[in-house]
C-alpha positions in Angstrom: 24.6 101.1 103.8 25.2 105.1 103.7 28.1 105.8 101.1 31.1 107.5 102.3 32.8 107.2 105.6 30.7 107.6 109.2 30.6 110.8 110.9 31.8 111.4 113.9 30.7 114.4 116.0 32.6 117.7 116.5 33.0 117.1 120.2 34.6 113.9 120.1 37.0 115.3 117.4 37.9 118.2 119.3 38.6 116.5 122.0 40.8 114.1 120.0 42.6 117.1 118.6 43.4 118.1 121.9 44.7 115.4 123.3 47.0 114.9 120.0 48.3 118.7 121.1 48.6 117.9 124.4 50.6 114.8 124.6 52.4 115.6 121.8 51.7 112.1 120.1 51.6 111.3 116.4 48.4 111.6 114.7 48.8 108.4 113.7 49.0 107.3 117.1 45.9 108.4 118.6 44.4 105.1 120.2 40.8 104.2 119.0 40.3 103.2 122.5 39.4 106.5 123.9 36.6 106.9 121.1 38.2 110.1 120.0 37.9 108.8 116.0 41.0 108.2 114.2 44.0 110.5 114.2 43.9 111.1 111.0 39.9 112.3 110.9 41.3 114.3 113.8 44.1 115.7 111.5 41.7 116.0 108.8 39.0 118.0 110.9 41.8 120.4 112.2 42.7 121.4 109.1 39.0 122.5 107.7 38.6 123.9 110.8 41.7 126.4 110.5 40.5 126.8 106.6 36.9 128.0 108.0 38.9 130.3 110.8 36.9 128.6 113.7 40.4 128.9 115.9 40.3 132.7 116.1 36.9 132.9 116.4 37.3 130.3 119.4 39.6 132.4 121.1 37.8 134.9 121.4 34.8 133.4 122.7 37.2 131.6 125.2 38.6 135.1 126.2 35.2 136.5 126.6 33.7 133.7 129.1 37.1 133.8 130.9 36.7 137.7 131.0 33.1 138.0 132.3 33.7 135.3 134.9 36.9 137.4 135.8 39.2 134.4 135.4 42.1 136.0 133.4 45.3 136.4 135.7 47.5 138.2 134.0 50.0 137.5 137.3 50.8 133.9 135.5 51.2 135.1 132.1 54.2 134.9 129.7 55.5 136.5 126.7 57.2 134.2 124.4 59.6 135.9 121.7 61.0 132.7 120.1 58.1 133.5 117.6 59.7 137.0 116.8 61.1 136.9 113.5 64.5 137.4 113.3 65.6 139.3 109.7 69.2 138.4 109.1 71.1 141.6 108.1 68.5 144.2 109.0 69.0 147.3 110.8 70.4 147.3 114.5 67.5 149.2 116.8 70.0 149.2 120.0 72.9 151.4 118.8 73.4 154.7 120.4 71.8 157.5 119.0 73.7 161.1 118.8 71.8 163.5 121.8 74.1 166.5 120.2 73.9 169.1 117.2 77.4 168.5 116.2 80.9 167.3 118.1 81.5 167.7 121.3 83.5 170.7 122.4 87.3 169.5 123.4 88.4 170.3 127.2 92.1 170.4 125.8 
């Protein structure tokens, strides 16, 4: 009998972890069925993985296979600004600046 808990491999974790994403499901409620490991591993797995920075450093080997097989389309892209930070009682950026040197010069 090994000590600790079984391993299961990176793959099937991953693709646990996306399925939690996906479907938007509890960890807790990832079924065993699928052979995906336990939510929680999944959970647990996720979060060493964003300690060691393996997310970034996936992106960017996603972007570069999706780049050299010139499958970006930029056509279908959005920008989302719900994750814009908005500073309660900072400076206003859209009022009008003065064009002018001074006042303007009265037509009366």
């Amino acid at each position: 009998m090994s000590p600790g808990r079984k391993w299961h491999p990176d793959r099937l974790v991953f693709q646990g972890t996306l399925f939690v994403l996906h479907t938007g499901i509890a960890w807790g409620h990832l079924p065993r069925e699928l052979g995906f490991s336990s939510g929680m591993t999944c959970w647990r797995r996720l979060a060493e993985w964003i300690e060691a920075g393996v997310w970034p450093r996936l992106h960017e080997a996603l972007l570069a296979e999706l780049r050299s097989a010139n499958a970006l389309h930029f056509s279908r892209a959005a920008v989302d600004g719900s994750r814009i930070r908005a500073l309660k009682g900072a400076q206003r950026r859209d009022e009008a600046l003065s064009t002018g040197a001074g006042r303007a010069i009265g037509a009366t």
